[in-house]
C-alpha positions in Angstrom: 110.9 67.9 101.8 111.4 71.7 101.6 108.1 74.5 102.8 107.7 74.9 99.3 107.5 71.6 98.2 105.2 70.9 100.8 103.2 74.1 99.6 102.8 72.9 96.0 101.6 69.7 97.0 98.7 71.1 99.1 97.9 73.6 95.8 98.3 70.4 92.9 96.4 68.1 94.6 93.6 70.1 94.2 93.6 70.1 90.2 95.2 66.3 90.0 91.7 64.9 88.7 91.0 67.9 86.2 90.2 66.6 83.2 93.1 67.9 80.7 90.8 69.1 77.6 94.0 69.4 74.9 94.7 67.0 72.5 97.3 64.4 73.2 99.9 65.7 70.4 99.5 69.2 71.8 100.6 68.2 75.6 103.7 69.4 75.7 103.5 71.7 79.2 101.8 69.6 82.4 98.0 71.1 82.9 98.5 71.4 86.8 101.7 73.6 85.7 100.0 75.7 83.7 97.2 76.1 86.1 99.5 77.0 89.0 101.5 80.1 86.9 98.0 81.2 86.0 97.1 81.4 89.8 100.5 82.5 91.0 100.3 85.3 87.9 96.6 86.6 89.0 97.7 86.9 92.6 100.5 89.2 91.6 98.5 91.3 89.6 98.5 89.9 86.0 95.3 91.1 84.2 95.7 88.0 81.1 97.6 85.2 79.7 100.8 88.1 78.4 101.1 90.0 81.7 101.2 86.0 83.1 103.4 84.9 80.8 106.0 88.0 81.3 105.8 87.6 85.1 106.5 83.7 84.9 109.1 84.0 82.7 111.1 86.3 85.0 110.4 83.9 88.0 111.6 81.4 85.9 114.2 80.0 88.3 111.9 80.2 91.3 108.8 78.7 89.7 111.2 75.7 88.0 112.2 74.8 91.7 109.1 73.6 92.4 107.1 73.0 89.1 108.0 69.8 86.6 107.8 72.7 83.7 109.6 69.8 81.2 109.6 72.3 78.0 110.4 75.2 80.3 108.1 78.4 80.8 104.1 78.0 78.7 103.7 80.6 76.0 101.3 83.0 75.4 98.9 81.3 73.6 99.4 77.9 75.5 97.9 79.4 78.5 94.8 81.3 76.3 93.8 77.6 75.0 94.3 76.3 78.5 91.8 78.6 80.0 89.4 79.1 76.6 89.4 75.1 76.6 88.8 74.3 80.3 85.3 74.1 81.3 84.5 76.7 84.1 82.1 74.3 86.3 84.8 71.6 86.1 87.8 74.6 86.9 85.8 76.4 89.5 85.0 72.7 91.4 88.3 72.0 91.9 88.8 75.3 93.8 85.9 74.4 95.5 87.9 71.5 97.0 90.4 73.7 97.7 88.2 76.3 99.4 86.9 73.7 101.8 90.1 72.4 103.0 91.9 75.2 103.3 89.7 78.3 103.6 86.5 77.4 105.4 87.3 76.6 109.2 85.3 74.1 111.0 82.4 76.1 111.8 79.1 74.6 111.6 77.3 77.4 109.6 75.0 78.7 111.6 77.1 82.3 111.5 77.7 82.5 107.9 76.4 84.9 105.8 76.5 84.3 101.9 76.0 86.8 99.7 75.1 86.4 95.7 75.3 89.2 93.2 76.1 89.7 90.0 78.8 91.9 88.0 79.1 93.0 84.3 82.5 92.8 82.6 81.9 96.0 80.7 84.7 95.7 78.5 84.1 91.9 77.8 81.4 92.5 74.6 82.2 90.9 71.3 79.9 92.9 68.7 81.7 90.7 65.6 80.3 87.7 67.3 76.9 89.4 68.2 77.6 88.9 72.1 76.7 91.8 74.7 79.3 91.6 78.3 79.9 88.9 80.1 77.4 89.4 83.3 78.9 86.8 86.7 77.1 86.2 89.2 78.7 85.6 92.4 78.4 83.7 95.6 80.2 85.5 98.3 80.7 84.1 102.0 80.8 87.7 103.6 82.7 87.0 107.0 85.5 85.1 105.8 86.1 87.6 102.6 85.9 84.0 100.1 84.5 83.6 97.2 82.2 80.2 97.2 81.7 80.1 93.4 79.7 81.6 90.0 77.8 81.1 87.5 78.4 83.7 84.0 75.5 84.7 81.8 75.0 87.3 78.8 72.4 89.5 80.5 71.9 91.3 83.8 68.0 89.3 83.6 69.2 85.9 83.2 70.0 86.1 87.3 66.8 84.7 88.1 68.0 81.2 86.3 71.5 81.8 87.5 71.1 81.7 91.0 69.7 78.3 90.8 72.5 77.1 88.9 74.7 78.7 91.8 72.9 77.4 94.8 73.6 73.8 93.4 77.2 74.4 93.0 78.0 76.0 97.3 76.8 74.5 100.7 74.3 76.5 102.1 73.5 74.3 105.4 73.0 76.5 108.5 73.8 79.8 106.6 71.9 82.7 105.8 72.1 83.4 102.0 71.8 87.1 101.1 70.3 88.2 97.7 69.2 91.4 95.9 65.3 92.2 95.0 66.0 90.2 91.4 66.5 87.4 93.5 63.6 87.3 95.2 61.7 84.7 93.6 59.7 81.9 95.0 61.8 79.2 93.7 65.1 80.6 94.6 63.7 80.6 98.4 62.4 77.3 98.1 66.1 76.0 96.7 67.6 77.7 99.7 65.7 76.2 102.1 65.6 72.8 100.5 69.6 73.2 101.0 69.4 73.6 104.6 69.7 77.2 104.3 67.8 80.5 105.2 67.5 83.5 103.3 67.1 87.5 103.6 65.1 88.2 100.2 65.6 92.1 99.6 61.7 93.1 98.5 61.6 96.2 96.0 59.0 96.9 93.3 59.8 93.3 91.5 57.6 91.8 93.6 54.6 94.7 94.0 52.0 93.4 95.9 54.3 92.1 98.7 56.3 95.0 98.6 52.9 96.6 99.3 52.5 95.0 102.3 55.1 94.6 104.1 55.2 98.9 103.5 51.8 98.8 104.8 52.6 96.8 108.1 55.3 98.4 109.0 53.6 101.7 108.5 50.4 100.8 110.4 52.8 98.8 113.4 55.2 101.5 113.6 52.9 103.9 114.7 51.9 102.0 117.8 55.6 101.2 118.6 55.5 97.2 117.6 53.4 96.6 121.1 51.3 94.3 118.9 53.6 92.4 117.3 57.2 90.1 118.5 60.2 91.7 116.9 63.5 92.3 117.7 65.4 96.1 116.9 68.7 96.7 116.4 70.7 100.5 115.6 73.9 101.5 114.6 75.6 105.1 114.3 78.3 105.8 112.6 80.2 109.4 111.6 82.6 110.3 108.7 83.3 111.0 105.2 81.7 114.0 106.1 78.5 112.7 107.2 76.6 110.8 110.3 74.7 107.5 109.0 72.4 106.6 111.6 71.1 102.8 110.6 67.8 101.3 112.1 66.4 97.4 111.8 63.6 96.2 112.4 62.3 92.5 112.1 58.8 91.6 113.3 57.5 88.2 113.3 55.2 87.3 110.5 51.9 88.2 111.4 48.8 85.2 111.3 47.2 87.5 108.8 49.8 88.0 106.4 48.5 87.1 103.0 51.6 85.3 101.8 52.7 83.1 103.9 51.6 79.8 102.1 53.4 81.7 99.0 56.9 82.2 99.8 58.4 78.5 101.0 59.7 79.0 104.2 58.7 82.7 105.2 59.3 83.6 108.8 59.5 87.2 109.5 59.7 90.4 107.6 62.2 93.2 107.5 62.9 96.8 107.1 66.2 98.8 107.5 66.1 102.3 107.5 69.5 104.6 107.0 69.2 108.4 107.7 72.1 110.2 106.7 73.3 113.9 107.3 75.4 115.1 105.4 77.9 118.3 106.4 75.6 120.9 104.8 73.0 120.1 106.9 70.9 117.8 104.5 69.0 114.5 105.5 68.1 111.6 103.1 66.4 108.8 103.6 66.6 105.4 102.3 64.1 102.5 103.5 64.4 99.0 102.5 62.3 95.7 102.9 63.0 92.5 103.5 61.4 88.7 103.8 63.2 86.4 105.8 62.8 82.4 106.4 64.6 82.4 110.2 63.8 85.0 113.1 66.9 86.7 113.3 67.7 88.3 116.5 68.4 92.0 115.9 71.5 92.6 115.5 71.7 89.0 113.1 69.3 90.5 110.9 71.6 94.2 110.5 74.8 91.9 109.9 73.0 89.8 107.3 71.5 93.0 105.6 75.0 95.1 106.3 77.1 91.5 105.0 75.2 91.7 102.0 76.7 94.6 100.7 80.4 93.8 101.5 80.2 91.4 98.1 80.3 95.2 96.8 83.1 97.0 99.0 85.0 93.5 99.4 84.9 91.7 95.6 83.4 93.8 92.9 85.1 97.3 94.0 88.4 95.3 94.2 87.9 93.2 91.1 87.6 96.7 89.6 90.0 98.9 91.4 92.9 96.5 91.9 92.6 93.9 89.1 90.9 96.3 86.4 88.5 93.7 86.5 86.0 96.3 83.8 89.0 96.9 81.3 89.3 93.1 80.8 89.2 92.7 76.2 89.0 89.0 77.4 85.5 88.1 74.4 86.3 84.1 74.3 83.4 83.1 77.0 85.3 80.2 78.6 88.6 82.2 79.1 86.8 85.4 80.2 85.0 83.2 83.0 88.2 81.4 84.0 90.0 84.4 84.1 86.9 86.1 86.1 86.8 83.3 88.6 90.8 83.2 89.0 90.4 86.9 90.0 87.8 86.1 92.9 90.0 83.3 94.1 93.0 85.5 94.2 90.9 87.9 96.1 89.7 85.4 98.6 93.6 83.9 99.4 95.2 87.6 99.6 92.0 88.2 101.9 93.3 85.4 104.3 97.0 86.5 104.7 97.4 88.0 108.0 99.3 90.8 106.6 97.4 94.3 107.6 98.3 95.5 104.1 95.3 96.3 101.5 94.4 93.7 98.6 96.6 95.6 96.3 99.3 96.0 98.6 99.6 92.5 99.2 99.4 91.9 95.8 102.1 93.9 94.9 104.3 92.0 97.6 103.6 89.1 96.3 104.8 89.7 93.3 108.0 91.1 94.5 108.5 88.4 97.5 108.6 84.3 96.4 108.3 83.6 100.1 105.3 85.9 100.5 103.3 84.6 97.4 104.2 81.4 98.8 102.2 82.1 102.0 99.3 83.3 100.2 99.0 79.6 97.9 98.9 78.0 101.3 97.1 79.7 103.8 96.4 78.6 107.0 93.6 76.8 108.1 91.5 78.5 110.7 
């Protein structure tokens, strides 16, 4: 049995018990098939089912030495009913699987960071059908650069009932999950925890009256340098792009007196990072942010959680944009636009594993030019 061979079999495995949602006169191409060229396509590059079905059909040789492909290459429209049929929570599981055997090392959790935020697909509207863009929010696991699953919904509001949804759908045990002030709700911090999790809530105007005083303690404790209060500090500085960011965090234990402890399940300590940046003219700004958090962090913990949180941004969404045009996607049928969503986040997370020191794109591009090299990136190596 050749490397390939072997590779395939560690990717079909995965997608063996997905439930085939075509009718029986209409199977003429093998779902795990399909599934594979849509994978292989997206890793390459492909922004939808004709840029797939192009690439496919000139790795027609290559992709027939290791596929069954009994009526040759899938069209066009086989692949768009394949991915507008399949059901994303069923199609995103079976990743899942994937994910935990050959993604997520053995580590027991306790230095994980998962981040969840959401995205728009501008470009995804369909006004004919009375449907505004598809908004996906995402569950990112920041250290390993993987994406651990997500949940779509028609408005940037409906994240308060999505991130539920999500938090069933990933393991959370020994992590620290990561979530934007729209995320800081009560529940959502109870789910967590009930998971085995902790969280860093971010606290902004949402929230008023604990915003309110967590400002107020900070500003009152501040002045007396923390003496009364256990917390732990951590700073970082760092220069360029024409200007010097100088990053401060502080988290203080909760205080005995803090009038929300029996509120928030789980509440430990409270946060605030402060970033002062000058810029090359000679300007400052000044941007302070606060924080509720169920485990007491030590310093620099709480700076990587808070920092982590914001590489779902510079890691997934700016390359879902940048590299896979992720905001020009026309794709209005909801199922296929999330499929097609989710296959992009995969193929980020599996370029983000090759060892390569190339960028996403570049290593997209080879991928698409080498078999051997795409090959590598379908079966990475466990670490």
């Amino acid at each position: 049995m050749d490397d390939a061979t072997v590779s395939l079999d560690s990717v079909v495995k995965h997608f063996e018990s997905l439930p085939d949602p075509r009718n029986l006169r209409n199977r003429h191409h093998l779902l795990v098939d399909v599934i594979v060229i849509a994978i292989s396509g997206v890793i390459v590059g492909c922004e939808g089912p004709t840029a797939i079905i192009r690439w496919a059909n000139t790795k027609k040789d290559w992709l027939g030495q290791w596929l069954e492909l009994p009526y040759g290459i899938p069209s066009r429209d086989c692949l768009r009913r394949v991915l507008s049929a399949l059901k994303p929570a069923a199609f995103q599981e079976c990743f899942q699987d994937w994910v935990a055997e050959c993604l997520v090392g053995s580590e027991d959790g306790s230095h994980r960071t998962i981040a969840i935020d959401g995205k728009t697909m501008r470009r995804s509207h369909d006004r004919a059908g009375g449907l505004g863009p598809l908004h996906m929010v995402s569950a990112w696991a920041s250290e390993r650069g993987i994406a651990l699953g997500q949940i779509a919904t028609e408005e940037k509001s409906n994240e308060i009932t999505a991130i539920p949804k999500l938090l069933d759908q990933i393991d959370v045990q020994g992590a620290v999950v990561t979530i934007d002030a729209m995320g800081c709700q009560k529940e959502i911090a109870k789910k967590i925890k009930a998971g085995g999790g902790d969280y860093v809530l971010a606290v902004k105007d949402n929230q008023p009256k604990l915003h309110q005083a967590i400002e107020e303690f900070f500003a009152e404790t501040l002045q007396d340098d923390l003496e009364q209060m256990p917390y732990h500090c951590h700073e970082t500085h760092e220069k360029g792009h024409g200007r010097i960011d100088d990053r401060y965090y502080y988290l203080a234990k909760l205080p005995a007196d803090f009038g929300f402890t029996k509120q928030w399940p789980g509440i430990k300590a409270i946060g605030m990072a402060v970033r002062i940046t000058e810029k090359s003219d000679g300007t400052t700004s000044e941007d302070v942010r606060y924080f509720i958090v169920s485990r007491y962090l030590s310093g620099k913990r709480f700076a990587q959680s808070v920092r982590g949180h914001w590489g779902i941004e510079n890691s997934l969404h700016w390359v879902l944009d940048v590299t896979f045009n992720e905001d020009q996607s026309r794709a209005r049928e909801r199922h296929m636009a999330d499929n097609l969503s989710w296959l992009r986040r995969f193929a980020i997370s599996l370029l983000k594993q090759h060892p390569s020191k190339d960028s996403i794109k570049g290593k997209s591009q080879i991928a698409g030019w080498s078999n051997d090299f795409l090959m590598q990136v379908l079966a990475p190596q466990r670490t």
